[in-house]
N, C-alpha and C positions, 0 to 999 in steps of 0.2 A: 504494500500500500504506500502512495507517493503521497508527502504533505505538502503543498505550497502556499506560501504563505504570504496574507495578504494586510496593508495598512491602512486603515480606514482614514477618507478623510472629509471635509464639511463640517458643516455645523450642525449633523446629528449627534443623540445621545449615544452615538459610535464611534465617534471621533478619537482619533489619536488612537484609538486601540488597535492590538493587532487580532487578526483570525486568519482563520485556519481553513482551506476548501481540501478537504480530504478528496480525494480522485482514489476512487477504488480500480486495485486490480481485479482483470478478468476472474470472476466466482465467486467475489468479495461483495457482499451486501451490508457493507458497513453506510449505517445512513449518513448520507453529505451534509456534515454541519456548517460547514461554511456555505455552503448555496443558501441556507436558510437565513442565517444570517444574510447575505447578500439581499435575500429579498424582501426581508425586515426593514434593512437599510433605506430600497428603492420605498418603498411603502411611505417612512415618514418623510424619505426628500420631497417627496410625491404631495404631500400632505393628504395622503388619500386614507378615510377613516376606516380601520379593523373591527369588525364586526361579527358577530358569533351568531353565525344563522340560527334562528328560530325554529318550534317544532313545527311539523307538517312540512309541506312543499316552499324549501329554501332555496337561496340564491346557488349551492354549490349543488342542489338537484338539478335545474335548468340552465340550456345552455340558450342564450338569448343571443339572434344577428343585433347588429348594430342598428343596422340602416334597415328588415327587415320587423313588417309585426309577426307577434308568434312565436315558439318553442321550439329553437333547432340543437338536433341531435342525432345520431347516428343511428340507422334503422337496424334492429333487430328481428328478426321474423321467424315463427315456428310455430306450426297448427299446433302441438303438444309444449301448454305452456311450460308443466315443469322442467321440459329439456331447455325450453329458451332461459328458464331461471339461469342457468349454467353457464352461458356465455352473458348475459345482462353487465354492464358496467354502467357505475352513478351517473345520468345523464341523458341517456341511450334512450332512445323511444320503441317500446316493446309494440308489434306488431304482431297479433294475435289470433285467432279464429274459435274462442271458447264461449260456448252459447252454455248459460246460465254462470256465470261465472263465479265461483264458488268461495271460500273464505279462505282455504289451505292456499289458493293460487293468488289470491290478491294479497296476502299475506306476503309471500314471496316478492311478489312486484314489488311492494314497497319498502320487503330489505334489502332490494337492489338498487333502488332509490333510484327508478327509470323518473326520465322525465316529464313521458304521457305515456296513453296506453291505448291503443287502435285497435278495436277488437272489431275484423268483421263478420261476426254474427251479433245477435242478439245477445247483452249482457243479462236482460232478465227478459227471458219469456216469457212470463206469468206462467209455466208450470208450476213453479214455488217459490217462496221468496227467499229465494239465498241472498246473502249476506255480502260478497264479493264487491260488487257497488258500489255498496254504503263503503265500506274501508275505504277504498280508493277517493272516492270524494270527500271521505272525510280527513284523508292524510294528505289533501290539497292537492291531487296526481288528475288533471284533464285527464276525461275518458271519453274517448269519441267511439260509438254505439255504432254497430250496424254497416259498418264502412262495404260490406260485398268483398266478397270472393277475389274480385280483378285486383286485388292490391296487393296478392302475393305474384302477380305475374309483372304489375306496375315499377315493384320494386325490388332492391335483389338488399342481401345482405351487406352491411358497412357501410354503405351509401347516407351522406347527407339530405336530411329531408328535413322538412319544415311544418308544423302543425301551426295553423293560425283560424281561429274559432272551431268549425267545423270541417274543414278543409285541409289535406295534406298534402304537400306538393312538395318535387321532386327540382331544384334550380327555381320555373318559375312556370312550371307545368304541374297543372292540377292532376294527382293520383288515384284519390279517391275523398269521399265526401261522405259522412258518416251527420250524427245528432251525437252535439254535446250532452252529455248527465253531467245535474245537476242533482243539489241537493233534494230541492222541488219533487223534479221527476224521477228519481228514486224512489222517492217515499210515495208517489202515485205509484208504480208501477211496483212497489211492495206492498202496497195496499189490495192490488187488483189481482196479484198473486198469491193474497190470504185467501180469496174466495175458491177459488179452485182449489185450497188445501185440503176440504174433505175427499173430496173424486182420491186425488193423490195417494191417502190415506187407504183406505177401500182399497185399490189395485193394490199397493204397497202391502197390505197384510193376506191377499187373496195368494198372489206370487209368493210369501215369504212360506205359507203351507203346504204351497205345492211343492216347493223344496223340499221343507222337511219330509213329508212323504216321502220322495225320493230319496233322500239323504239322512235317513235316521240310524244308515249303520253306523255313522259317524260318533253318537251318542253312545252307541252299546258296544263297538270294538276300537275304537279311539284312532291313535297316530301308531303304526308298527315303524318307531325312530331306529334309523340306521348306527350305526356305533359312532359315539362322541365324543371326544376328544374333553370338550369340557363339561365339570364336575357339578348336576346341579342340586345334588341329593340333600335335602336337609337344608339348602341357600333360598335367600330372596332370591326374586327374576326379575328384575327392572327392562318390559318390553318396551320398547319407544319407537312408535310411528309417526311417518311425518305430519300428522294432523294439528289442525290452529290450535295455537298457543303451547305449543309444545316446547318451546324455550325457554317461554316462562315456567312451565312446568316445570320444566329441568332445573332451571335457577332455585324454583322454590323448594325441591327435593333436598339440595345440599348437605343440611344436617343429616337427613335420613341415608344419604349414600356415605357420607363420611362415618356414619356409627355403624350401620351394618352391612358395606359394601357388598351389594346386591350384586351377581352374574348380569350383565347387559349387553341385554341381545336389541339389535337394531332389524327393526322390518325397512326392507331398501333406502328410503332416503333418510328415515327415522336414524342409519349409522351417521349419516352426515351431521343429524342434529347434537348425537352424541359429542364426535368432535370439536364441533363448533362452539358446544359449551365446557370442552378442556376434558374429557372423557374418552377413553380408548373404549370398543364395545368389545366384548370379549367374543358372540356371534353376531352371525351377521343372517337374516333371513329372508329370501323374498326369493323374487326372477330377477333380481337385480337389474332392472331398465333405468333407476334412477338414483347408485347408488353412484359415489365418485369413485377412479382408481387410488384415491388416497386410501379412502375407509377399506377399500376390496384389499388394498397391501399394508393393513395397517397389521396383519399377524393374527386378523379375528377368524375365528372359524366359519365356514362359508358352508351354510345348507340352501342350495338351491332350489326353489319350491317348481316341481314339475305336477304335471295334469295327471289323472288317477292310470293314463296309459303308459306313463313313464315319460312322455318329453317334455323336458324343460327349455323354454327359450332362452332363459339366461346362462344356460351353461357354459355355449359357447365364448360371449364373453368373458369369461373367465378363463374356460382355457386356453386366449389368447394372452391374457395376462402372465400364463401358466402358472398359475395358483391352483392347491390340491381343494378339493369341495367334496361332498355329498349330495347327492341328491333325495328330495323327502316326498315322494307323491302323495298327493292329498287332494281333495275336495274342497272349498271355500278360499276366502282370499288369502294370501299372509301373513296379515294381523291375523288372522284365526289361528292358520296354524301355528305360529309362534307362540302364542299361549297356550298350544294343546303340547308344543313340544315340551315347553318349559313343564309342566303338569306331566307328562308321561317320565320326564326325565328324572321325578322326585323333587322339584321346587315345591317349599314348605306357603310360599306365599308368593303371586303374582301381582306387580304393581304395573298397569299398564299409562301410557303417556301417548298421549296423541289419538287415540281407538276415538272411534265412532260408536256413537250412543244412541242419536237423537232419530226422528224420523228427517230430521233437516238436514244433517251430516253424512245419511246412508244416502239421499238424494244426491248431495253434494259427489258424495263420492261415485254416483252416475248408477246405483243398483237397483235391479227393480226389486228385489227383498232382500232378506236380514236374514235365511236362515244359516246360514254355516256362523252367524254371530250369536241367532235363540239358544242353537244346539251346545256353542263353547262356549258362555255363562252359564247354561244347563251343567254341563259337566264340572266345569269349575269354579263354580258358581263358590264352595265354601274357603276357594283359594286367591279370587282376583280382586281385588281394587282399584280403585279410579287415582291416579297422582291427585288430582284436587281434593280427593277427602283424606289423601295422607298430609300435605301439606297444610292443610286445616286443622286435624287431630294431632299429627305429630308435632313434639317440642322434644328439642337436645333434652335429655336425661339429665344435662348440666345445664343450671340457667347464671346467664349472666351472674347476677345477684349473689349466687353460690360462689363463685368464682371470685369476686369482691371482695367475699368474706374469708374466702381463704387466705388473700393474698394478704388482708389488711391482719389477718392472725400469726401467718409466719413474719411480717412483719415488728409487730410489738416486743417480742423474746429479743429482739437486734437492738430496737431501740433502750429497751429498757436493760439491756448489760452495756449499751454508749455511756449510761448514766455513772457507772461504777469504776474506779479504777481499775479492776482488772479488764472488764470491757473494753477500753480507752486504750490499754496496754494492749490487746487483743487486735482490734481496729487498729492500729497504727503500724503491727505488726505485718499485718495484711496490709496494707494500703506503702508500707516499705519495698514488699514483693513484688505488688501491681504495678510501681513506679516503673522497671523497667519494660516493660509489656507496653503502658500506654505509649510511652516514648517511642518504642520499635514502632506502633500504630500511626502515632501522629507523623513520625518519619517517611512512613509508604507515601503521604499526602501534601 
């Protein structure tokens, strides 16, 4: 790593001083403190004011022309939102085709912090009132409704494009042309989506029986799991699917992962979530369409969820990784089976994060029933839990307050031998010893 070193000068509060522009060598990602500096510098010569963008849709979400009106930024496009989550960078204008648009997906949008969002389908078709929407207008993120089909052939990826009210265009050629949502028209159009939630209702439980008809062997011979590498007999099972608000979950879990570090197993993107929030997953479970090669080489064990004929779509990417897997054929989704595996594997208690509960969530998630979900809280019904009722019930075994009184109790015996001579004599003894120690310390500095 090369230093060159640089001398400030003018009449900012940088003056006269020296800095430092670190130039990293090739594979060296040491961050460049003197660029920062330098730009610091420009900033106050500038007299231009530093500002700490605010919540919702801020100045460093949008990238704004000069001389043009409207939101420009670099197009993104992918009929399969969660893949385009993947390449999304802050700024970028997500270019989409998700009709109903759902709350896990607009979730995502907005941790990418795109700068609008052009969805050409229908964001609520009054099937139901999903939720997707409302976030997005509420996180300040333009969403233009219904743009048509032609604006995945209008536009190609990377390309600079411009949203300005309804209207997105490519230089100074209109692309396509969509209806703004607004706050307004959400709330109509989630209004007009509650009335048609009984019909919804009605099919949704008529399909969820005919399942289980079908699929009630599920209930009476379980998962026949292949041999497992990891140990979950007697352990929590901390399952984590990618579902809304799964991060917060995860954040608010923390005492409970720290006292009884639970096995966590990730359902596909659910490993991402893991990492994201400082967590290796010990499995990893799904078809893997949406997990990253981080989480797939992270060392977790890799059960591939195939169809009850045996193939699995996601195997192959994995043996392109050439990573070692199992395969688990099963009936219902992923989240299922990962709770039945964790259950057949001898987990004393499953805590799930992110699973779908509601009748709004199993919409969300595009199913027309719920049975392979009836059948696995049937089964496991006296072993699963929801993270939000753990992090409500649960409190560390040690509270703060405890820990106060400890500290202030070894304390007092210190202070009250300072008061005697021999104390004094004792304390000085120490504090003789220490002296060369600090020195060596303040020395490093």
């Amino acid at each position: 790593m090369s230093v060159v070193g640089y001398q400030g000068i003018g009449s900012s509060p940088w003056s006269g001083k020296n800095y430092s522009d670190v130039t990293p060598e090739p594979g060296d990602h040491t961050p460049r403190r003197g660029s920062l500096e330098l730009a610091l510098r420009k900033i106050w010569q500038n007299g231009s004011p530093m500002r700490a963008p605010g919540r919702g849709f801020t100045a460093t979400r949008r990238s704004r022309s000069r001389d043009l009106a409207g939101v420009t930024g670099r197009a993104r496009l992918d009929r399969r939102t969660k893949n385009l989550t993947k390449r999304l960078q802050p700024g970028d204008i997500a270019i989409i085709d998700h009709a109903d648009l759902d709350r896990v997906a607009a979730d995502s949008l907005i941790r990418c912090q795109v700068a609008a969002v052009v969805n050409a389908a229908q964001s609520i078709s009054g099937r139901y009132p999903n939720l997707g929407p409302e976030l997005l207008v509420e996180a300040g993120i333009p969403l233009i409704d219904d743009a048509g089909d032609d604006v995945f052939d209008q536009v190609k990826e990377g390309q600079q494009v411009r949203l300005d009210g309804e209207t997105l265009y490519l230089d100074e050629r209109i692309v396509a042309k969509g209806t703004v949502q607004t706050a307004a028209s959400v709330a109509a159009h989630m209004a007009e989506a509650k009335d048609g939630l009984s019909l919804q209702l009605k099919a949704f439980v008529t399909n969820t029986f005919e399942y289980i008809n079908r699929d009630s062997e599920l209930l009476i011979e379980g998962l026949r799991l292949p041999p497992l590498r990891t140990r979950l007999e007697g352990r929590h099972a901390l399952v984590v699917a990618r579902g809304y608000r799964c991060y917060e979950d995860l954040k608010a879990l923390r005492a409970y992962i720290r006292e009884f570090r639970p096995i966590m197993i990730g359902v596909d993107g659910g490993a991402n979530a893991l990492i994201e929030a400082g967590y290796w997953p010990h499995m990893i479970v799904g078809d893997m369409d949406s997990v990253s090669d981080r989480a797939l080489q992270s060392g977790a064990e890799l059960i591939v969820h195939a169809y009850r004929n045996g193939h699995a779509p996601g195997l192959p990417r994995v043996q392109d990784l050439d990573l070692e897997s199992v395969t688990l054929p099963a009936d219902g989704t992923s989240e299922d089976v990962a709770v039945l595996l964790a259950d057949e594997a001898g987990a004393n208690l499953i805590v799930t994060v992110g699973m779908r509960y509601g009748l709004g969530e199993f919409l969300d998630k595009g199913r027309s029933g719920m049975a392979s979900a009836v059948l696995t809280r049937i089964r496991v019904g006296d072993k699963i839990v929801d993270a939000k009722g753990v992090s409500r019930l649960y409190q560390s075994r040690i509270s703060g307050w405890s820990l106060t009184l400890l500290v202030v109790a070894a304390l007092l015996p210190i202070i009250a031998l300072g008061w005697t001579p021999v104390g004094r004599l004792v304390l000085g003894y120490f504090g003789a010893f220490l002296r060369p120690v600090w020195d060596w310390l303040t020395g490093l500095f």
